[in-house]
N, C-alpha and C positions, 0 to 999 in steps of 0.2 A: 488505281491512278496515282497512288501517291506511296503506297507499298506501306503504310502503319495508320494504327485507331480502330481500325475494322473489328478487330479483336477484343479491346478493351472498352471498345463502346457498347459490345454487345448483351451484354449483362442488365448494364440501366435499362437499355432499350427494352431490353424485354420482363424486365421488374417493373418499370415507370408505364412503359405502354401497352402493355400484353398487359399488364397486372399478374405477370406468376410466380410462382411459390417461388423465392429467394433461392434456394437450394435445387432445385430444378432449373431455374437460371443459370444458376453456375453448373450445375451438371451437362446441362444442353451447351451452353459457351462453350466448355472445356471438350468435349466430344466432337463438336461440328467445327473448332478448332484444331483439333489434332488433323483432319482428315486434310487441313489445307496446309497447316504448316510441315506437313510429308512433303508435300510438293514441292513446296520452295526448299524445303530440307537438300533433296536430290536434286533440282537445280544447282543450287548454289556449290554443293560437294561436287559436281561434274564440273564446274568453272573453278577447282581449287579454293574455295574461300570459308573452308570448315577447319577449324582446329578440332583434329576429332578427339584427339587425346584429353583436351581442356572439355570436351563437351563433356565426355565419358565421367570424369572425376566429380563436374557438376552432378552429373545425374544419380553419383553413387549417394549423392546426401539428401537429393531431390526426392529421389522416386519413393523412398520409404517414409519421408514424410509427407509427401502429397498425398499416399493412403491412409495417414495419421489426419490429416485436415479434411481428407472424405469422410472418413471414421467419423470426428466430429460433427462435420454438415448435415450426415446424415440423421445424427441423435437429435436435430431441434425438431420438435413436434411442431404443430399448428398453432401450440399455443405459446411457442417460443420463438415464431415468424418476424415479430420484430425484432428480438435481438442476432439474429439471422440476419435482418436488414441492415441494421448498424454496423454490423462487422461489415460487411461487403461497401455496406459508405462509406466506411472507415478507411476502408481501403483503396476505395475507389480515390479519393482523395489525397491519400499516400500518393498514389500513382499516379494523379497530376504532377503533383509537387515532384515526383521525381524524376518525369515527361519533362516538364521544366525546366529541372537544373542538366538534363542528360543533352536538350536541345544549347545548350549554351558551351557544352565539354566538345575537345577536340580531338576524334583519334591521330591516332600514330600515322604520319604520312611513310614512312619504310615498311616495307613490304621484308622485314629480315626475320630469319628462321628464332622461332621461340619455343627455347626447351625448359621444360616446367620443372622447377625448382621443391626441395620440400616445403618450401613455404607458398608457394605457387599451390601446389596440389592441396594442401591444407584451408587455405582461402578458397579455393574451390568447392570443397567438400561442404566447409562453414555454411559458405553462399547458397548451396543446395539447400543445405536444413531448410532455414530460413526463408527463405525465395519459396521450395517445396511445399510447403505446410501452408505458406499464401495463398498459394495457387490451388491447391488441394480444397483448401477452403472456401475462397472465395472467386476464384479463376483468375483475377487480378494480378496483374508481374510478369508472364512469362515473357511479356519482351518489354517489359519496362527495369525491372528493379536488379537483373539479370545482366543487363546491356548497359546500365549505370553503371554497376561496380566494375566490369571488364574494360569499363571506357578508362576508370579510374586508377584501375590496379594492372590490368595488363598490356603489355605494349603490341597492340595487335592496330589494325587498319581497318579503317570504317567497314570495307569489305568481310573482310576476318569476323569482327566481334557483329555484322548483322546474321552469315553464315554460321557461325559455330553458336551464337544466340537461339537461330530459329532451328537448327537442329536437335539442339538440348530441350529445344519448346516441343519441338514434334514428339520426343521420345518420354517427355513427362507427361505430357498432355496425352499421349494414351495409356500410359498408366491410371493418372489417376481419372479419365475417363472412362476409364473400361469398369474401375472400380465405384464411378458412380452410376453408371450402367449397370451395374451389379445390385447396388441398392435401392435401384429404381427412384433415380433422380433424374432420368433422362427423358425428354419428351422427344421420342421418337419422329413422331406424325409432326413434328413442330422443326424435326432439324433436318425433316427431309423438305418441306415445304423450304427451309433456309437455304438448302445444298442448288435446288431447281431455281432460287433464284441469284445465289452467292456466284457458283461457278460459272455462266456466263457474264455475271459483271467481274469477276477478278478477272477474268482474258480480254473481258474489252478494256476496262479499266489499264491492265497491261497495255494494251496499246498505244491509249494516250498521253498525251502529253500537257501539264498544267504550267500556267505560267506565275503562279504563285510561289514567291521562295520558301524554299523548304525551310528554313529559320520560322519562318510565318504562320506557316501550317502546323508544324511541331507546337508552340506558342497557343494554337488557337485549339489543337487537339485538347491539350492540356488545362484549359480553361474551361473545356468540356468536362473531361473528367473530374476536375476538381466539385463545380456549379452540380453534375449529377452524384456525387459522392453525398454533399451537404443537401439535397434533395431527397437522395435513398433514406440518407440519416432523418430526415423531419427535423432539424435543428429549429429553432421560434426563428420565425421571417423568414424560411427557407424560400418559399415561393419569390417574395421581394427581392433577397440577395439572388438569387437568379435570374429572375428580369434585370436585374441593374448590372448583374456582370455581362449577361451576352449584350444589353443594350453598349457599356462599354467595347465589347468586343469586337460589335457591328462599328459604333465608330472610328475605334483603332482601324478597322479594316477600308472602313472609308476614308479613312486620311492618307492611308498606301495607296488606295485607286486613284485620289486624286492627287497626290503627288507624281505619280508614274505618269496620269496625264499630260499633266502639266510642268514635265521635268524636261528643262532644255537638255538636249542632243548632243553631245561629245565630238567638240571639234575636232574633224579630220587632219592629223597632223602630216605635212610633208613627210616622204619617206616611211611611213609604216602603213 
């Protein structure tokens, strides 16, 4: 319905409310992930809106270290579960904070041809390590921390950097899910239960239509992510500081409804 969070929400969800192994989370995320961001991958590349060249260069720095941050995930035992946890809150939290500043950046409104420079291709490759080993580790990024610095560094169109974003997400996200599928971090029985009910809410979701500004929603995704990072974490008061922010949040949100209510109507001016 709203085409982002689904991804990045799904981690907590299933560490906070499933209660599962931290690393099985991220392995099941990252797998049941890949199979949808294919989709939108080949959508968006049939409507022209992939830089394939910029994806390919991400992915040369991405994919080998997303198998470096499986590598890791995989080495915490039972009895290193919590600090398992904390990295993945850690990060979860990162990725509000950068949900937040990416909802406030403005892409490039020109749609004009972009040939990748050696310093272009270089930042690229950087953004892979980095971004890679994230995601590898904790699933967190592939369309957050990705999609910020493209906003920042390269002159593409909202179209462009979602397109060549969620391509580079499809093609990491089955590496380093294949390689947690490898080390048996995936709960199978659990992301096919996800797929029987994921794929008909992403096609109806497709469908409709919300009347919430996407500014708003970005904002409130991210306020999510943040409240569930500091909760994965156990920080002292984490329970408190997340009742007081979604209570916050609920009210920010009722001061938009009731504004929108009660917001007089734009007089009709002659001639337009």
């Amino acid at each position: 319905m709203t085409g982002m969070g689904g991804g990045s929400l799904m981690t907590p969800i299933l560490i906070l409310l499933f209660n599962f192994n931290p690393k099985v989370a991220v392995g099941t995320d990252i797998l049941h992930g890949a199979i949808f961001k294919s989709f939108g991958a080949v959508q968006h590349r049939r409507l022209g809106n992939v830089h394939g060249r910029l994806a390919l260069w991400m992915l040369l720095g991405s994919a080998p270290m997303s198998l470096i941050g499986v590598q890791i995930a995989s080495g915490f035992g039972p009895s290193a579960q919590d600090t398992m946890s904390r990295i993945v809150g850690g990060a979860l939290i990162a990725g509000g904070i950068g949900f937040a500043i990416k909802t406030f950046l403005h892409p490039n409104p020109d749609d004009l041809p972009f040939l990748l420079r050696p310093r272009d291709r270089g930042i690229a490759i950087a953004l892979g390590v980095c971004g890679g080993f994230v995601v590898g580790l904790t699933s967190v990024g592939s369309g957050t921390f990705f999609g910020l610095v493209m906003l920042l560094v390269y002159p593409l169109t909202a179209q462009k950097i979602v397109g060549t974003d969620m391509t580079h997400a499809a093609m990491l996200l089955w590496v380093a899910g294949t390689s947690h599928l490898i080390h048996g971090n995936v709960d199978l029985h659990a992301m096919a239960w996800l797929l029987v009910g994921s794929i008909p809410g992403v096609i109806a979701g497709s469908r409709m239509s919300i009347r919430v500004p996407d500014r708003l929603l970005r904002v409130a995704f991210a306020v999510v992510l943040f409240l569930s990072g500091i909760k994965v974490v156990e920080v002292p008061g984490a329970d408190t500081i997340a009742v007081v922010g979604l209570a916050a949040a609920l009210l920010g949100f009722a001061a938009w409804w009731v504004r929108c209510v009660f917001a007089k109507p734009e007089p009709i001016l002659e001639g337009k």
